[in-house]
N, CA, C and O atoms as CSV, one atom per row, in Angstrom:
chain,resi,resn,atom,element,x,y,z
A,1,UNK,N,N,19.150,-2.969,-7.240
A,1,UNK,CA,C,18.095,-2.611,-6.302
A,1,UNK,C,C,18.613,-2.863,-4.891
A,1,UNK,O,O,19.188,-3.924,-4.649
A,2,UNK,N,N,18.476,-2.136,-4.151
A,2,UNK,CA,C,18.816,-1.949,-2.771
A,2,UNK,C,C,17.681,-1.488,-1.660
A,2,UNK,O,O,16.929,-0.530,-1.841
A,3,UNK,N,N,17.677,-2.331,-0.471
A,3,UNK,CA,C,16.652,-2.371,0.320
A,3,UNK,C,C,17.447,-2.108,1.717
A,3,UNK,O,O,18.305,-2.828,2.227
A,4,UNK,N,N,17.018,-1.106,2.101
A,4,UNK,CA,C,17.744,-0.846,3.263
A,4,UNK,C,C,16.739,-0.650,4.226
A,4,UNK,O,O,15.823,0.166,4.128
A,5,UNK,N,N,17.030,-1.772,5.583
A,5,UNK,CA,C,15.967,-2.015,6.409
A,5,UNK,C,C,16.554,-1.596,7.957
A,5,UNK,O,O,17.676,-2.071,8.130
A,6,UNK,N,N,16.084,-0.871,9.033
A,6,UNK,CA,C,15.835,-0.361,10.224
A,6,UNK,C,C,14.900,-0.221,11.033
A,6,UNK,O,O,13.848,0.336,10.719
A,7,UNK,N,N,15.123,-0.673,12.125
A,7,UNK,CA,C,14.082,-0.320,13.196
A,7,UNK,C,C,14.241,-1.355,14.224
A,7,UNK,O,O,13.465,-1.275,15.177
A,8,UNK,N,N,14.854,-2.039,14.219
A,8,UNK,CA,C,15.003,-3.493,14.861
A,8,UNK,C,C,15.635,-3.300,16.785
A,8,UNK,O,O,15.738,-2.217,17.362
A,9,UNK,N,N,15.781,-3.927,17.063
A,9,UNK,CA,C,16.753,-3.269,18.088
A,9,UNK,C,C,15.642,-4.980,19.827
A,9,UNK,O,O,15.011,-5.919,19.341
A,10,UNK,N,N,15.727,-4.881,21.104
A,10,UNK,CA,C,15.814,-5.527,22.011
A,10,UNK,C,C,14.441,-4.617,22.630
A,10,UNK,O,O,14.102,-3.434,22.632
A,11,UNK,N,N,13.963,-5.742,23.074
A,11,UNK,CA,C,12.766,-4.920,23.720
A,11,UNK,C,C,11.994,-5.693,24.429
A,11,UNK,O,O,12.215,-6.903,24.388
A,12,UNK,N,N,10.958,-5.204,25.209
A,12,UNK,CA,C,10.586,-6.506,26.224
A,12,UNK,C,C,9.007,-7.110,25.867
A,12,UNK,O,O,8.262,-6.780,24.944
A,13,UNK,N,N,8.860,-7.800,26.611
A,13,UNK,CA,C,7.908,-8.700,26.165
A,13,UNK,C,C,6.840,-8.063,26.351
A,13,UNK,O,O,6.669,-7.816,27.545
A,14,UNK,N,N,5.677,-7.516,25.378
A,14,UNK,CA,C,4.475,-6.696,25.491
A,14,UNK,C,C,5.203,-5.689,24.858
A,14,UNK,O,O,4.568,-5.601,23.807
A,15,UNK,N,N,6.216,-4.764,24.770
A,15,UNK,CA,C,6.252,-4.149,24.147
A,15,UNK,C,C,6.389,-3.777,22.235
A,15,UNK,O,O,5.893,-4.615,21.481
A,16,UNK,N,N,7.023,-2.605,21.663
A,16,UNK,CA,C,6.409,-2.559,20.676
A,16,UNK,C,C,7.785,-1.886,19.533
A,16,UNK,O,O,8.675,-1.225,20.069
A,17,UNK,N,N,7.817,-2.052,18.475
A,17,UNK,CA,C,9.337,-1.680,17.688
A,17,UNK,C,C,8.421,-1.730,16.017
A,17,UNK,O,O,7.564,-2.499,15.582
A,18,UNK,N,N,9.196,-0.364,15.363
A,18,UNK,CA,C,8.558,-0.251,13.961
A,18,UNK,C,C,9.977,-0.423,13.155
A,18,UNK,O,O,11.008,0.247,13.098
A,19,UNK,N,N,9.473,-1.797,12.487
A,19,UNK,CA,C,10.538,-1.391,10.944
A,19,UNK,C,C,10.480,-0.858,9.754
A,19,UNK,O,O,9.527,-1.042,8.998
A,20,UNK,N,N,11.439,-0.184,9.487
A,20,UNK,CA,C,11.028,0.257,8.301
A,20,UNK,C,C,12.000,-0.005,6.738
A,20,UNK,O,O,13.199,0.270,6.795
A,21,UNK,N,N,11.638,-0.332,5.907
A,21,UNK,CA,C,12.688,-0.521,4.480
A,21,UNK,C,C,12.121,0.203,3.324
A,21,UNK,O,O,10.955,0.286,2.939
A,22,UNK,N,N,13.471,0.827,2.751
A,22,UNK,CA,C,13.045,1.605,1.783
A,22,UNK,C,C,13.643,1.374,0.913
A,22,UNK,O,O,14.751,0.960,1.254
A,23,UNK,N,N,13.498,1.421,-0.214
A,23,UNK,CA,C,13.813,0.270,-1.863
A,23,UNK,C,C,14.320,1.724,-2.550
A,23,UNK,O,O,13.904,2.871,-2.389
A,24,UNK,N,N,15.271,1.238,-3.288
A,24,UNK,CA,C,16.012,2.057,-4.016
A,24,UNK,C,C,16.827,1.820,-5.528
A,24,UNK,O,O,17.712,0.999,-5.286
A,25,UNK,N,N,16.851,1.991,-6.166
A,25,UNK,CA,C,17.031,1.588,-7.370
A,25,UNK,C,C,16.113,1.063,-8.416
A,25,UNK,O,O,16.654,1.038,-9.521
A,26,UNK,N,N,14.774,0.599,-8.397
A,26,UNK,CA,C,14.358,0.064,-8.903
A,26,UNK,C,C,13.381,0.856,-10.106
A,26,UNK,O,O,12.519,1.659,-9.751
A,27,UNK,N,N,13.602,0.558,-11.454
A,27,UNK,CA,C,12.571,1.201,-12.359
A,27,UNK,C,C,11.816,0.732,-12.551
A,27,UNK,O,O,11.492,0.796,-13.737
A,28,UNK,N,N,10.879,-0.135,-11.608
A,28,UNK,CA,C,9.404,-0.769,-12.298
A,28,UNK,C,C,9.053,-0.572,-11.047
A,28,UNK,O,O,9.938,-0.456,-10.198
A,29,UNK,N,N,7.609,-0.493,-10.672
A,29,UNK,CA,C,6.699,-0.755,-9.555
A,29,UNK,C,C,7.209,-1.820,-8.657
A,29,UNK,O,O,7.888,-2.661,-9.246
A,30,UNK,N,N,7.111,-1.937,-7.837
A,30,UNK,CA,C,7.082,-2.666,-6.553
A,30,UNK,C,C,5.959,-3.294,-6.141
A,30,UNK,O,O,5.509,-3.133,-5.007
A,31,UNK,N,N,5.363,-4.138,-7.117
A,31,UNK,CA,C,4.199,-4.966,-7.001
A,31,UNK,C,C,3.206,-5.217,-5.221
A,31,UNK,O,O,2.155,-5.217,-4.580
A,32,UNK,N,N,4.904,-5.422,-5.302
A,32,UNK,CA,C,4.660,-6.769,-3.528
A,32,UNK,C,C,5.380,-5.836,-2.584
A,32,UNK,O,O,6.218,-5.059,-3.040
A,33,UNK,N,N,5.157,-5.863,-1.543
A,33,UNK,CA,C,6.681,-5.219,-0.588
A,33,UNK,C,C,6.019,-6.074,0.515
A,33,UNK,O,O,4.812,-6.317,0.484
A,34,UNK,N,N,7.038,-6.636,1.732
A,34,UNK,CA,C,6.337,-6.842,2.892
A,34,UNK,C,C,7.916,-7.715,3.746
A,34,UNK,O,O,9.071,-7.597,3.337
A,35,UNK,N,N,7.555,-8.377,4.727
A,35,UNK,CA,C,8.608,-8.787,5.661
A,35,UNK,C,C,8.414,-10.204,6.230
A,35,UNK,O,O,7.550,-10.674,6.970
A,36,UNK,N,N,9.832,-10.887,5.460
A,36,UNK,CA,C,9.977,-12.591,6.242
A,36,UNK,C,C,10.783,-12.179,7.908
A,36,UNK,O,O,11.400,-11.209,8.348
A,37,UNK,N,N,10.342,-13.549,8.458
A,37,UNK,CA,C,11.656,-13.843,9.345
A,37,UNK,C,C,12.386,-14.670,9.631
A,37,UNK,O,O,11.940,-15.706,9.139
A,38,UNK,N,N,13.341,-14.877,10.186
A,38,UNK,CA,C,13.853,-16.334,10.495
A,38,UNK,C,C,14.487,-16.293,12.208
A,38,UNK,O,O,15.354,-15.674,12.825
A,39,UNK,N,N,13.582,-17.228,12.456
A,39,UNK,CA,C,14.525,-17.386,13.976
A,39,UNK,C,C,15.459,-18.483,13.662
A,39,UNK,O,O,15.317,-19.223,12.688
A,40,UNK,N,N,16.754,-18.593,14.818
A,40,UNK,CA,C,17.800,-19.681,14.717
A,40,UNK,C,C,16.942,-21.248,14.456
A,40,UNK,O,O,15.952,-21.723,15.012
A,41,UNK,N,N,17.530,-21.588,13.725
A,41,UNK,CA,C,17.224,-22.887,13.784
A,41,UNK,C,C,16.180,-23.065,12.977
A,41,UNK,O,O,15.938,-24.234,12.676
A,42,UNK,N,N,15.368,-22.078,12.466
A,42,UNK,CA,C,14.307,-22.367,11.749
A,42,UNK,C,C,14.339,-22.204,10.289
A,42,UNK,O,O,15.457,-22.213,9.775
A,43,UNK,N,N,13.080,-22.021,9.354
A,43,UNK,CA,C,13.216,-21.282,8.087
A,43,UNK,C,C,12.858,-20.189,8.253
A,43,UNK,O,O,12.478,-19.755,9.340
A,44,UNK,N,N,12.916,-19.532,7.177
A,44,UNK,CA,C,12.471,-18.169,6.940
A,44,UNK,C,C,10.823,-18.846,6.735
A,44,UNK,O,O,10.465,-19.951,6.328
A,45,UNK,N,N,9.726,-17.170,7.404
A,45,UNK,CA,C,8.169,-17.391,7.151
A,45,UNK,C,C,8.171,-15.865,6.615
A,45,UNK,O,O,8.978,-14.937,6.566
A,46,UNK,N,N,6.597,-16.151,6.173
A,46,UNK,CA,C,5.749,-14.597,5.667
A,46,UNK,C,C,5.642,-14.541,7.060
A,46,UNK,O,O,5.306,-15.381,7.894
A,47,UNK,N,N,6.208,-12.688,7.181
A,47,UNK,CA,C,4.975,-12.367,8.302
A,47,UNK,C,C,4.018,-11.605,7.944
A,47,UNK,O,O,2.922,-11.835,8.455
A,48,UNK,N,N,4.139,-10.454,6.948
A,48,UNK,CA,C,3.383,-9.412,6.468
A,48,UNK,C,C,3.602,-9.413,4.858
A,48,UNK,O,O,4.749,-9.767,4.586
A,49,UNK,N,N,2.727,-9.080,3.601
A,49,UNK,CA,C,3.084,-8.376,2.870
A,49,UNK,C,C,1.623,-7.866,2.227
A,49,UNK,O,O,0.592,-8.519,2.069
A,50,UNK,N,N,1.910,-6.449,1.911
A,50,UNK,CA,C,1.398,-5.272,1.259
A,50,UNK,C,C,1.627,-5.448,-0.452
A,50,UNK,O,O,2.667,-5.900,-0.932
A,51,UNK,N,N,0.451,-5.000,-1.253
A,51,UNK,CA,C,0.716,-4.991,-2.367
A,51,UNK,C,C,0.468,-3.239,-2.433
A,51,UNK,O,O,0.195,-2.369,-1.607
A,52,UNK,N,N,0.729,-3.286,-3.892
A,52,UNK,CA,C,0.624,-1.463,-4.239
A,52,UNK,C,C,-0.824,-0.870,-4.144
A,52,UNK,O,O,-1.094,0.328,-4.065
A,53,UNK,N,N,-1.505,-1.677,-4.161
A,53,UNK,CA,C,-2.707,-1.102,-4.332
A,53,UNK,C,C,-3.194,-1.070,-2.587
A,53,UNK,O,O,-4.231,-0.460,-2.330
A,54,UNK,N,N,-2.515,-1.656,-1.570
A,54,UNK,CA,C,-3.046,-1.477,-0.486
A,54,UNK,C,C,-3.409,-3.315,0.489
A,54,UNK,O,O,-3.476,-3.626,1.678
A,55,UNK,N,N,-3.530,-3.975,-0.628
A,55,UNK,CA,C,-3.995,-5.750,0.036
A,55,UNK,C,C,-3.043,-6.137,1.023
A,55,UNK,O,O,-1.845,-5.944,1.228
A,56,UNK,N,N,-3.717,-6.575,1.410
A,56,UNK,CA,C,-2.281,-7.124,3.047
A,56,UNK,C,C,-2.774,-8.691,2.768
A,56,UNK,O,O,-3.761,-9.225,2.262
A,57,UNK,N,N,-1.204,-9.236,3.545
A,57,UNK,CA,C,-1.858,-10.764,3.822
A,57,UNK,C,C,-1.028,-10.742,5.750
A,57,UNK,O,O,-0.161,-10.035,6.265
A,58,UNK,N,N,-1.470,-11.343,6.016
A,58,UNK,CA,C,-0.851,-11.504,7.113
A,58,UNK,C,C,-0.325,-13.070,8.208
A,58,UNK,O,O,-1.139,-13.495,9.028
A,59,UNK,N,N,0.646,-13.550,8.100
A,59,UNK,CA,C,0.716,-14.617,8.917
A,59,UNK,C,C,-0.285,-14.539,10.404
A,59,UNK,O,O,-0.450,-13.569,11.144
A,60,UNK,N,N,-0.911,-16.065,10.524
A,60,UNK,CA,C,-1.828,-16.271,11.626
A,60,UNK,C,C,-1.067,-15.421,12.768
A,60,UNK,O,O,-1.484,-14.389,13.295
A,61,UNK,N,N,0.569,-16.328,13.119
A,61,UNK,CA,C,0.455,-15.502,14.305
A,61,UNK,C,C,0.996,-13.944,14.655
A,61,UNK,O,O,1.343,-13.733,15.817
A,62,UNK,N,N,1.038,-13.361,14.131
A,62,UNK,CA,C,0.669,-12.092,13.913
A,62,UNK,C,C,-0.357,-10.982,13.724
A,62,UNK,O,O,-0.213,-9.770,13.883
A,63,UNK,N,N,-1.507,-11.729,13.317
A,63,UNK,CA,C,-2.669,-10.997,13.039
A,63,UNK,C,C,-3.331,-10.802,14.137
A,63,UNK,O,O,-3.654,-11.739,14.866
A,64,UNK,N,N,-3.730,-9.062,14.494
A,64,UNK,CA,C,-4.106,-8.532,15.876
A,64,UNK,C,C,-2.933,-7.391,16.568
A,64,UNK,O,O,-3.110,-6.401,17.276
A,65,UNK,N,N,-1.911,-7.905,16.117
A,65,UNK,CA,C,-0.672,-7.576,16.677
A,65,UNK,C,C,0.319,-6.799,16.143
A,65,UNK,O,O,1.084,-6.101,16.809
A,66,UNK,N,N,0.319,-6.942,14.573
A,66,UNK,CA,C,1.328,-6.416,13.906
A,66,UNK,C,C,0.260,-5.511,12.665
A,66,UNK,O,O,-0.957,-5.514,12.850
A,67,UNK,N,N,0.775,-4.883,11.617
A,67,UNK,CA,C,0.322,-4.020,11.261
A,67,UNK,C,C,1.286,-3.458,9.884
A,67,UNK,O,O,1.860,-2.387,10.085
A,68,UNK,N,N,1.460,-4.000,8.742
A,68,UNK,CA,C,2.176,-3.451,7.658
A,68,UNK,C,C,1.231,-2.683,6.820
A,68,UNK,O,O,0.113,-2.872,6.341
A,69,UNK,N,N,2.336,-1.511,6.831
A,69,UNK,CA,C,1.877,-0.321,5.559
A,69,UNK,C,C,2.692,-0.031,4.828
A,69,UNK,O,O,3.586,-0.860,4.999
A,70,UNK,N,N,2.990,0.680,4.047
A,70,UNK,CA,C,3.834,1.298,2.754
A,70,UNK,C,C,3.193,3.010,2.327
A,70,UNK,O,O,2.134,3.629,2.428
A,71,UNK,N,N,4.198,3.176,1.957
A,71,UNK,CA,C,4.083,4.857,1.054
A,71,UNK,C,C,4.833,4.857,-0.527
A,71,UNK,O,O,5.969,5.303,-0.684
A,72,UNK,N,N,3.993,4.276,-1.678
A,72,UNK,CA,C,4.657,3.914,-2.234
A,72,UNK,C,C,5.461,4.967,-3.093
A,72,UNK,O,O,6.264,4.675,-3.979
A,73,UNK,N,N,5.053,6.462,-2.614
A,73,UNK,CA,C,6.184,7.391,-3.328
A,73,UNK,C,C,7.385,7.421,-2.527
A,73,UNK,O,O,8.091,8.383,-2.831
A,74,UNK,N,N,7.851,6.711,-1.624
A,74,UNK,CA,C,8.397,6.835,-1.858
A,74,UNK,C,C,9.314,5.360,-1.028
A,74,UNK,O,O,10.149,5.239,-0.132
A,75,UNK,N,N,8.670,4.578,-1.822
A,75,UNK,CA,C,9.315,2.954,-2.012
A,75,UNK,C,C,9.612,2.569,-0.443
A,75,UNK,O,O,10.754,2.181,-0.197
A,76,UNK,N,N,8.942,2.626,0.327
A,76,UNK,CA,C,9.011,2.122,1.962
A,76,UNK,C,C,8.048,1.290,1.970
A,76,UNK,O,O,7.021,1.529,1.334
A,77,UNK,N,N,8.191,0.273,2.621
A,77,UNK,CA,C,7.165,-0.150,3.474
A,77,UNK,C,C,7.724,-0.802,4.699
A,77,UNK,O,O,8.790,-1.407,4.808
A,78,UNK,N,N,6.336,-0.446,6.065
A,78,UNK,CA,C,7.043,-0.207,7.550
A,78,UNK,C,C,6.002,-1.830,8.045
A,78,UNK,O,O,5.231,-2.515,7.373
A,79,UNK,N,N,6.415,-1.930,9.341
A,79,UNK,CA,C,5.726,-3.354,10.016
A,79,UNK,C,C,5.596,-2.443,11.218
A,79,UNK,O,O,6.638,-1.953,11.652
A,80,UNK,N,N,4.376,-2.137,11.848
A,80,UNK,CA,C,4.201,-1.835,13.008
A,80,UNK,C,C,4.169,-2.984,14.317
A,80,UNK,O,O,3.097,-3.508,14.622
A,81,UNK,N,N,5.014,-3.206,14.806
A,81,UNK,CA,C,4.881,-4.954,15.389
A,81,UNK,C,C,4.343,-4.422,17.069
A,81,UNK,O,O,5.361,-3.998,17.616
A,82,UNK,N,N,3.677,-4.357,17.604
A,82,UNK,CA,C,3.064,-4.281,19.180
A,82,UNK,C,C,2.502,-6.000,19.785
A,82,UNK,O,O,2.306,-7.043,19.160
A,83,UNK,N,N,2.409,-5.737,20.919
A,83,UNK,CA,C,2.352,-7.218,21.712
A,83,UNK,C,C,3.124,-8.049,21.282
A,83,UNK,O,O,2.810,-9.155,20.839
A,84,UNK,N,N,4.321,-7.545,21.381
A,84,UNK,CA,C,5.901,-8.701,20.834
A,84,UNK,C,C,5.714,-9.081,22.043
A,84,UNK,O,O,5.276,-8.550,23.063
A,85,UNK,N,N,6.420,-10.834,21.553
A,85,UNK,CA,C,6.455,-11.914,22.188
A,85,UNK,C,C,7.832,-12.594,21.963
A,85,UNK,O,O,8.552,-12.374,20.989
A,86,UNK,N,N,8.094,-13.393,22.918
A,86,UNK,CA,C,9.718,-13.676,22.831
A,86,UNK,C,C,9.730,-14.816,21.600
A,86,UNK,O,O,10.693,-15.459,21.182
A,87,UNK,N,N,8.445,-14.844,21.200
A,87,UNK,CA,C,8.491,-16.274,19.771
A,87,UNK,C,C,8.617,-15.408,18.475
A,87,UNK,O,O,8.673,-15.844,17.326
A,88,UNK,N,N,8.652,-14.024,18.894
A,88,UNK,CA,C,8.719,-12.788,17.307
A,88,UNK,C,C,10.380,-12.750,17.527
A,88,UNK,O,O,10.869,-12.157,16.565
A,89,UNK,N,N,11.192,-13.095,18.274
A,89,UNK,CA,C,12.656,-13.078,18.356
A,89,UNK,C,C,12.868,-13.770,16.538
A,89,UNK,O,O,12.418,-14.772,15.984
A,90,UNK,N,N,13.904,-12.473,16.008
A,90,UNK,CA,C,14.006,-13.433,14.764
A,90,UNK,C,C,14.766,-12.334,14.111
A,90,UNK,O,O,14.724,-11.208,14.605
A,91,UNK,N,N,15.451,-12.574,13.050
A,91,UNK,CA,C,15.942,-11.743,12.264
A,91,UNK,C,C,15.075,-11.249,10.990
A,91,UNK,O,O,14.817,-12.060,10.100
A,92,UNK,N,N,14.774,-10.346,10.938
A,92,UNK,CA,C,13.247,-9.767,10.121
A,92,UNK,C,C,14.142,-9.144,8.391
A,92,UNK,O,O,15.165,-8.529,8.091
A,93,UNK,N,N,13.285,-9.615,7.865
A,93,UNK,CA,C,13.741,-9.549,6.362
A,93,UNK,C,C,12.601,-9.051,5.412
A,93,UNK,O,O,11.399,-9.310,5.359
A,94,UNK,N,N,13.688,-7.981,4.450
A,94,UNK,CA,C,12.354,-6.871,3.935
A,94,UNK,C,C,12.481,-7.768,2.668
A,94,UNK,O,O,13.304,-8.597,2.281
A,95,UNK,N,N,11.281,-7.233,2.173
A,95,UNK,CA,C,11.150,-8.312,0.815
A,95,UNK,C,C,10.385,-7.131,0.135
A,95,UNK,O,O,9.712,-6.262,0.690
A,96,UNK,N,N,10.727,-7.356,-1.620
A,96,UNK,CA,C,10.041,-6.634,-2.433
A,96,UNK,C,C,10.142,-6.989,-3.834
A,96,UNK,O,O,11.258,-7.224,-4.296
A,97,UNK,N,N,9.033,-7.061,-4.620
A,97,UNK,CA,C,8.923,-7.617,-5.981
A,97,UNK,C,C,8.901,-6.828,-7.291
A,97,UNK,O,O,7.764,-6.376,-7.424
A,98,UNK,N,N,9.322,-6.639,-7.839
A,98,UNK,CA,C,8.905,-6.115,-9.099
A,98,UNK,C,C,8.163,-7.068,-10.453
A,98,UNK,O,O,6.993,-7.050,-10.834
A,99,UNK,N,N,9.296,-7.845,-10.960
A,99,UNK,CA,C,9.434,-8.995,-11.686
A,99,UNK,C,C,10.020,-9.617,-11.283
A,99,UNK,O,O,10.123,-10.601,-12.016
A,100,UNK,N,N,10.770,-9.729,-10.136
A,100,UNK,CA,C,11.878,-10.432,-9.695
A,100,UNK,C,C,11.883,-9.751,-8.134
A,100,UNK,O,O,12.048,-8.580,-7.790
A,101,UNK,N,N,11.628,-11.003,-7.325
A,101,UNK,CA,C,12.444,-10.470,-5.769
A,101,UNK,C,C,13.415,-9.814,-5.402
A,101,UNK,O,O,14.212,-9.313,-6.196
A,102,UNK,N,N,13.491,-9.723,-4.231
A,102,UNK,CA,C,15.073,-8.724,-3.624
A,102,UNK,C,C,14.578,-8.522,-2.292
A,102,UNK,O,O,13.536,-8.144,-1.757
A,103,UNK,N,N,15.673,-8.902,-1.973
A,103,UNK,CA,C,15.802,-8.732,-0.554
A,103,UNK,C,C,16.617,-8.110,0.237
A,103,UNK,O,O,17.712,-7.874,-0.273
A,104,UNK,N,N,16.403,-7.603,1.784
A,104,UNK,CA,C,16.875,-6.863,2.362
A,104,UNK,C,C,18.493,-7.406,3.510
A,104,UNK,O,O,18.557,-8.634,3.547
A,105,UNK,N,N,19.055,-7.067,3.914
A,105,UNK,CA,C,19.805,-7.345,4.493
A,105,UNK,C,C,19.449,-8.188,6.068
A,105,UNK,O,O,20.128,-8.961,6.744
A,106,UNK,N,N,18.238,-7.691,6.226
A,106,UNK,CA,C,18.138,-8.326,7.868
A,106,UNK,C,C,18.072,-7.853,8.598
A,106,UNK,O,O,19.204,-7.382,8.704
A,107,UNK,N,N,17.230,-7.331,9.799
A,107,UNK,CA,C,17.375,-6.468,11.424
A,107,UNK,C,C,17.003,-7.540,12.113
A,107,UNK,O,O,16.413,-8.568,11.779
A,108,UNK,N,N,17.465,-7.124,13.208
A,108,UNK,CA,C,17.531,-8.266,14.188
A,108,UNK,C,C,16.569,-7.606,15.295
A,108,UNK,O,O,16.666,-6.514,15.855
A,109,UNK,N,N,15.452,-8.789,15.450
A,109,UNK,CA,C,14.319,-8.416,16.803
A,109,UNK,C,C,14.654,-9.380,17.576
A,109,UNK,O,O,14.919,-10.531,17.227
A,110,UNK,N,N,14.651,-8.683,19.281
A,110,UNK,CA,C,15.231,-9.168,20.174
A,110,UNK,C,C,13.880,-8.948,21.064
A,110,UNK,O,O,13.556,-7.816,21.420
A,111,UNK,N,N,13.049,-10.202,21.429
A,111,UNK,CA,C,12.038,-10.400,22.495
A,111,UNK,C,C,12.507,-10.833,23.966
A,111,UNK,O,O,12.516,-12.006,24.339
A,112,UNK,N,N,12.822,-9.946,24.606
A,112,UNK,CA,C,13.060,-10.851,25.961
A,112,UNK,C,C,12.869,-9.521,27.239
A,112,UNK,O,O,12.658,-8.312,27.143
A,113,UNK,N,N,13.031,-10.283,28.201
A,113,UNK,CA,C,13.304,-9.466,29.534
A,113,UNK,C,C,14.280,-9.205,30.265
A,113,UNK,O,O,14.130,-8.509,31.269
């Protein structure tokens, strides 16, 4: 299973960047899909995740601001992130479940001015 994640890129503070990962290989449903992060020095957190049927959960500080969806024909799911803040600086990680996790390689969000 392979998760290939884009959208990441430097941007300024208030503004706005969509990621997107799309899952590949997998023969069972995709239960879960959604996106950790990790800034330096820290752990990895939930920020978003989507189940198949549509349920979101969303980390506190994110909620208002960010925005995960999915299309599950065809195994994506995107993070709409707006009112980035230089504390969303982090390397963003796609996540997706079947019976077993998998994870994405990593994009890197860059909050600054």
């Amino acid at each position: 299973v392979q998760l290939q994640a884009s959208g990441g890129g430097l941007v300024q503070p208030g503004g706005s960047l969509r990621l997107s990962c799309a899952v590949s290989g997998s023969d069972f449903r995709l239960n879960v899909m959604g996106w950790y992060r990790q800034a330096p020095g820290k752990e990895r957190e939930l920020v978003a995740i989507i189940t198949s049927s549509g349920v979101t959960n969303y980390a506190d500080f994110v909620k208002g601001r960010f925005t995960i969806s999915r299309e599950n024909a065809k195994n994506t799911v995107y993070l709409q992130m707006n009112s980035l803040k230089p504390d969303d600086t982090a390397v963003y990680y796609c996540y997706a479940r079947a019976f077993t996790p998998y994870w994405g390689q990593g994009t890197q969000v860059t909050v600054s001015s």
